[in-house]
N, C-alpha and C positions, 0 to 999 in steps of 0.2 A: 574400754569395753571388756565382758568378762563374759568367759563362753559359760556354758552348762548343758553336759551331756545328759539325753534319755535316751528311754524307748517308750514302745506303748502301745497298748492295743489298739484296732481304727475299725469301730462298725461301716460295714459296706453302705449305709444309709446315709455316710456326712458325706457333703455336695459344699462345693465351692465356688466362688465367681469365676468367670474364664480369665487363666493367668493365675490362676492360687492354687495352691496345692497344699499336702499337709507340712512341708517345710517352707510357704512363704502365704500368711495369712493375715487377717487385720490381728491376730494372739500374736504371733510370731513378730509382726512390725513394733505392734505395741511396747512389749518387752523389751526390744531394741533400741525402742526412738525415747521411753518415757522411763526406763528404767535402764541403761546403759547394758544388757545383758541380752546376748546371743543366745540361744537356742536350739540347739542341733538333735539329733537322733541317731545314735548307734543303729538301732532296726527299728522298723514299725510291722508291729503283726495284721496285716490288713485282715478284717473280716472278723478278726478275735479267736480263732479255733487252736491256735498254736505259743500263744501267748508264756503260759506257764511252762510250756515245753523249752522253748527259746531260753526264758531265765532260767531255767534249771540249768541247760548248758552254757550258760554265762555264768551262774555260781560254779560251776563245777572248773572253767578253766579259768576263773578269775578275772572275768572282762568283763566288769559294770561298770555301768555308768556313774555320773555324779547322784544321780536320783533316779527312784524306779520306786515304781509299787510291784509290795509281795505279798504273798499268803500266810496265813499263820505257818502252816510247816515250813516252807521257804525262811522263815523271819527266825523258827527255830536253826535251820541249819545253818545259818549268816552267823548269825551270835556265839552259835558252835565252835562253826571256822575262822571268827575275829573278822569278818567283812565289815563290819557297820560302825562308824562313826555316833558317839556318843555324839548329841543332838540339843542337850540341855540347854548350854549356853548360847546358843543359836536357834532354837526356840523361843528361849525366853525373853530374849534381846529385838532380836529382828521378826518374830511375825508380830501381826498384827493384834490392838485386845480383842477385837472382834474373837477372832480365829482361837485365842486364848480361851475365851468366854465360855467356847463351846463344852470346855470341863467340867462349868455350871450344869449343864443339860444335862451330861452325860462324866459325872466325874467318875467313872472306875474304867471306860474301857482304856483310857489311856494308859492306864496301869496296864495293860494286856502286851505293852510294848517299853514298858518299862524294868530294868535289871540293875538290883541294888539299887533302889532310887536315883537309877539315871536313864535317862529319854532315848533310845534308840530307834523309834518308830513316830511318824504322826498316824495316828488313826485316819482312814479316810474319811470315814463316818458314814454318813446314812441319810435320808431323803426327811427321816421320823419315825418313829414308832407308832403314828398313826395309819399306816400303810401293816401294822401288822396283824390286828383282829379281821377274821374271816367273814362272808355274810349265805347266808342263804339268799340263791339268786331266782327268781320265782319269775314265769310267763307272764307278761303283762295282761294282754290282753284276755290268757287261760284266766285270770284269777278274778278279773273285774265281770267277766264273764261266769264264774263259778259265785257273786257274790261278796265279792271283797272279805272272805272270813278272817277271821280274827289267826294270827299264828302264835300266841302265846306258849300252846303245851305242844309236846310231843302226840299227841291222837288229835290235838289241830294239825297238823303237818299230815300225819297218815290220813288222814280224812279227806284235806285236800289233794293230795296225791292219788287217792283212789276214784276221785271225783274226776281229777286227769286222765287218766287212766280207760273211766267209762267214757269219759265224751270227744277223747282224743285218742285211743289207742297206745301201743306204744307202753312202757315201762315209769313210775313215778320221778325218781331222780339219776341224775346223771355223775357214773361214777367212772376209773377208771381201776383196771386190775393191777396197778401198782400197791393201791390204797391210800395212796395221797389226799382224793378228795375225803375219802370216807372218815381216815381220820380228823379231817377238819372240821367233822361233825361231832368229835369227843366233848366239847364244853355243853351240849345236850345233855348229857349224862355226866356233867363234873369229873370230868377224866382230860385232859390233855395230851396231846399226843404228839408226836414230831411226823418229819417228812420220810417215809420211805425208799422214795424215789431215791433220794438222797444218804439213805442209809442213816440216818439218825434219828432221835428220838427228843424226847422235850424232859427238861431237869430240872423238879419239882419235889420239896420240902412235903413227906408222910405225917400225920398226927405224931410221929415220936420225935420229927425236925429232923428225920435222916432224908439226903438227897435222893431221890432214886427214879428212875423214867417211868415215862408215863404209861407203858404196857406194864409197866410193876405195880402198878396204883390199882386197887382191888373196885375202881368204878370201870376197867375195862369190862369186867368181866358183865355188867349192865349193858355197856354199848354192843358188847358184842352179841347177847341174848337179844336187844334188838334186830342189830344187824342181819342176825340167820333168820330173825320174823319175815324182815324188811322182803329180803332175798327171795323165801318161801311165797309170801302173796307177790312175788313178781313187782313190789315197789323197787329194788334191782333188776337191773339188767338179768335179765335169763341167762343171756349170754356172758355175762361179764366176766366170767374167766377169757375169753378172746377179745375183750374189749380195750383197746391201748387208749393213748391220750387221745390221737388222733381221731379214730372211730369214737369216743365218749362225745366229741364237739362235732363232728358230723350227725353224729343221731340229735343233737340241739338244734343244729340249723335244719336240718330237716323233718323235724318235730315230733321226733318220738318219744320224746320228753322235754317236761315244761319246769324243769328245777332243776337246780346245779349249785354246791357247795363249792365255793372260789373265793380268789383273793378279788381284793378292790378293785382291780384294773379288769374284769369281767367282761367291762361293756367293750373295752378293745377287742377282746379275744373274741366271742364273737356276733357282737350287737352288730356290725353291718354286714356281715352274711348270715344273720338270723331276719333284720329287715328285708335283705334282697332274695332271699331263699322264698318268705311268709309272702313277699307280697302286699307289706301290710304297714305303717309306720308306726302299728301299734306293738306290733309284734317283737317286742326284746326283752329282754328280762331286766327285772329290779330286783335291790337288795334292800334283806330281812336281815334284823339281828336273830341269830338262831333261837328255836323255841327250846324251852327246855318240859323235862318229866314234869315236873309241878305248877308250870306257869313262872316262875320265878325266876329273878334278873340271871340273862345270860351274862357269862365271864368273857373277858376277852383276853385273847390270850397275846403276850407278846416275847418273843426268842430274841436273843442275842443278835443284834445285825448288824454289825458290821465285819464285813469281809473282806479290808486287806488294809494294807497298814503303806506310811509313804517311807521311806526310807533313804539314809545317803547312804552314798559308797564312803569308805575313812581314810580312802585317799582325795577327796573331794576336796580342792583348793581352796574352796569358798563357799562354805556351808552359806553364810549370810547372804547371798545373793540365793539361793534357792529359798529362803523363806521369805524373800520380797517377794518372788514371783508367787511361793501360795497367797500371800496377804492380796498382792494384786487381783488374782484370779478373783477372791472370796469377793474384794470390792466391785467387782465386775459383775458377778453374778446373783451377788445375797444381801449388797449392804443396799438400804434403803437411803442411804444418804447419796448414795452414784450422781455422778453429774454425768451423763453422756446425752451427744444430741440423738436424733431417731435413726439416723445414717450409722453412727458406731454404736448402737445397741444392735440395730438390725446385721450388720458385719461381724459381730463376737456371736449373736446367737441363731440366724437363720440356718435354714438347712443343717440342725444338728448343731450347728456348728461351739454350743455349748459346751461340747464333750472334747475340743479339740487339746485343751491341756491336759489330760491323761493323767501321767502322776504329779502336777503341777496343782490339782486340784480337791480341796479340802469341800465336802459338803458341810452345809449348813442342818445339823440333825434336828431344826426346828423348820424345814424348808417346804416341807407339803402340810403341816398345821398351819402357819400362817401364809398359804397358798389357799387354800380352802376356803381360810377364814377371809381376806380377803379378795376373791374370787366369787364368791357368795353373795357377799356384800358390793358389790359391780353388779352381780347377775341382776339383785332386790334394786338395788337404786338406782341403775346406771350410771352412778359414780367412777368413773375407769382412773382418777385420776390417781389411786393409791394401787397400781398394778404397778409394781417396779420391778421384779424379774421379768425374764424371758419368759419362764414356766407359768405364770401369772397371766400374763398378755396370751401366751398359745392356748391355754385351757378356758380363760375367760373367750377367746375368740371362737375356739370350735365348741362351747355349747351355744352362744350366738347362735353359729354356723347351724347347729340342729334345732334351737328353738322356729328361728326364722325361714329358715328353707328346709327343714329335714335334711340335710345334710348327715347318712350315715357315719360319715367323717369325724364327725361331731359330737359320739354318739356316747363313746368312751369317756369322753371329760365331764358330758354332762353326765353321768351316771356318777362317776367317781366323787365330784362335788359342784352340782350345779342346783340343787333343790334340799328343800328338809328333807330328809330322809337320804340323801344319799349315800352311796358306801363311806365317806370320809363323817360327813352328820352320825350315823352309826358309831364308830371308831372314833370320836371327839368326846361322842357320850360316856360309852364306857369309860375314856381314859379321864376327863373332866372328875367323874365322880369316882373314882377307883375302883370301878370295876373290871379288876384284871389281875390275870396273874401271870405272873413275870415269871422266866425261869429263873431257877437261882447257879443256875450255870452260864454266868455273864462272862463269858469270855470262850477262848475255842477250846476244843474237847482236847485235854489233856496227852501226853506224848503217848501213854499208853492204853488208848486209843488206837493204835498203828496196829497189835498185836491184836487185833476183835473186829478184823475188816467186815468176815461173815457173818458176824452175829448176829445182826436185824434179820438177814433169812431166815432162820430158823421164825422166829415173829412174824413174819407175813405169810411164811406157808400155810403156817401152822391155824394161824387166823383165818387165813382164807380157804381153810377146809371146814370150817368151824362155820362162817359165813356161808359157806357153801350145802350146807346140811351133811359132809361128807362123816366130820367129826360131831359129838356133842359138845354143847359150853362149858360140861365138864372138864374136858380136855386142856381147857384153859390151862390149870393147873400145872401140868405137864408141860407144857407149853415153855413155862415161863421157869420151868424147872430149869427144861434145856436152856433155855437162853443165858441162864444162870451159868450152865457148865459150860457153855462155849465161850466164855467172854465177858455175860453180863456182870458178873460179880465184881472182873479186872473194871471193866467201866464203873462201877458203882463205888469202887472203893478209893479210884481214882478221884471222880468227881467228887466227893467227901472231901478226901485230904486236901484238892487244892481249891474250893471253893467252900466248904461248910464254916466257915470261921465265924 
């Protein structure tokens, strides 16, 4: 028997049989009884809130575990301090090709944790990058009601917005005073944009091939002469300077606007208190590929995604025994060849219980495209017999749940891929025929980055006085001047040297 130390984060959401817990589960036996390896946990961060605080003070006084996921700053300051075990040889040996393979899909981010051509990190990976194009999310029943019009251009969009507007009260779409959603509207106007919320920005190649972010790209200056239109006839929020996220999805379910720029997973957020608010089964929003100025194929835009990397300790007695356990997990969760009966499928993934391997567990970054696809294909033929994840089975089950009973429950999956046109149908499109752009900043924002915490402030104030009619879109200018002198430059000249090759 051969032990192997973690830790891990634990959403309050995973439920267990009575008698199991996070250190004695059908994951936990498995490992034990079918792979001769123990399992243990240094700490578990229940809830997730303190997670990266914990490992920082485990980097700091040198008590890690055999295996742990980190973040990219975390994974720089290990390699600093000499914490991490070079992982090549035990990689390449002992995981599985499956798990291998996944460098086909996505062969550079592994590089992101590679030094001097040697492996210190597995990538975690990621669900797809078809969860990464945005959709305009429009009222159902508002719009079949207005006519089902066409959304091709930008003045079909304000048009139907103001159509909303007369026959519903209320404001055209629904934004937030971060700016989060609003730049999610940039591929409108050939501009890209990152997350503010977030403090970052999206890193994209200029007509001369230099890298530079997307508030530096001379089509903001478009989006934002929109934007203070938008604002002026009240297709924003009046209020939207006091508008947080919270109040932005509150004034949706209580319908004082009938659109919302969002990511795929919409219809979770808030398609069953939009149904139980309206009263109505009709009443939830669907997703539009955004319209743009000339009618012409929206971009889809896709960021860098993966967010944390698996990593050993390099006093780890047995590297090869942690990469059984990822290969296992992956067979458990992604490999279409699994033999399990319905008893130990239902024991590895009910109640969550999916997530229960933590940094034991490698995604599959082809996992929600070939969920989609088929899921889709169950929904059209009742064929359920090619659902072999968990994720597969719960998503093909709860749009069932909403076709057949209206089950709000339900509401979320089938939006996200249960019909043509869904948010995933959208985001297949684009990405099938390459329409998109990629940052060409595939990997985390460089070390000196650390030195420019502030510098997106200057860009959202500055924006959103501009948006606000306070400033003119002249001002832009200036804007980006400053962004320049506080930081932007250090970021832009960073992002060149270690990514423009």
């Amino acid at each position: 028997m051969v032990n192997v130390t973690t830790v891990k984060s634990a959403n309050n959401d995973l439920v267990y049989e009575p008698g199991d817990d996070e250190t004695n589960n059908p994951w936990i036996r498995a490992w034990k009884n079918e792979l001769g390896i123990e399992v243990t946990y240094d700490w578990i961060d229940q809830g997730g809130a303190q997670y990266d605080t914990k490992l920082n003070m485990a980097i700091a006084s040198k008590t890690l575990p055999d295996v742990f996921k980190c973040n990219y700053i975390q994974f720089r300051q290990l390699i600093q301090a000499g914490l991490l075990m070079d992982i090549t040889e035990a990689y390449q040996n002992y995981t599985s090709q499956r798990i291998r393979d996944y460098e086909k899909t996505d062969p550079d981010t592994i590089k992101t944790a590679t030094v001097n051509g040697r492996i210190y990190g597995i990538p975690n990976y990621y669900y797809g990058v078809i969860d990464n194009p945005k959709d305009l999310w429009v009222r159902k029943d508002w719009y079949e009601a207005a006519g089902s019009p066409p959304l091709k251009t930008v003045a079909d969009f304000e048009n139907l917005a103001r159509t909303f507007m007369k026959e519903h009260g209320g404001y055209g779409m629904g934004f937030s005073n971060t700016l989060e959603e609003l730049f999610m509207t940039g591929p409108m106007f050939n501009v890209y944009l990152g997350n503010p919320s977030l403090n970052n920005d999206f890193w994209y190649k200029d007509s001369t091939g230099r890298i530079k972010a997307g508030v530096s790209h001379p089509e903001t200056k478009t989006a934002l002469t929109y934007w203070a239109k938008w604002y002026k006839e009240g297709i924003i929020n009046p209020d939207f300077a006091n508008t947080d996220a919270a109040k932005m999805n509150e004034d949706i379910v209580n319908g004082k606007t009938g659109m919302q720029p969002y990511y795929q997973w919409q219809g979770w957020l808030n398609g069953p208190n939009l149904v139980a608010a309206q009263g109505s089964d009709n009443a939830y929003m669907i997703p539009f590929p955004f319209p743009t100025v000339d009618g012409s194929q929206v971009m889809g835009q896709v960021g860098f995604p993966n967010g944390s990397l698996i990593v050993v300790n390099k006093d780890c007695p047995n590297p090869a025994a942690i990469m059984k356990l990822l290969s296992h997990v992956d067979y458990i969760m992604f490999d279409p060849n699994t033999v399990l009966t319905e008893e130990e499928f239902h024991g590895f993934t009910d109640g969550q219980r999916e997530h229960t391997p933590g940094a034991l567990e490698i995604i599959d970054p082809l996992a929600d495209m070939l969920q989609f696809e088929h899921v889709l294909h169950a929904l059209k033929t009742g064929d359920t017999s090619q659902l072999f994840t968990s994720g597969m089975k719960k998503k093909y089950g709860d749009s069932i749940n909403w076709l057949t009973k209206k089950d709000p429950g339900g509401l979320g999956a089938y939006l996200q891929q249960g019909f043509d046109g869904c948010a995933y149908d959208n985001a297949k499109f684009v990405l099938d025929n390459n329409f998109i752009v990629r940052t060409d900043m595939w990997g985390p924002p460089p070390e000196d980055f650390d030195k420019t915490v502030n510098a997106f402030d200057v860009v959202v104030q500055g924006f959103t006085r501009i948006i606000m009619g306070v400033e003119p879109v002249s001002s832009y200018d200036k804007i980006i001047a400053d962004w320049y002198a506080n930081g932007g430059q250090i970021m832009e000249d960073a992002v060149n040297r270690d990514y423009n090759k």
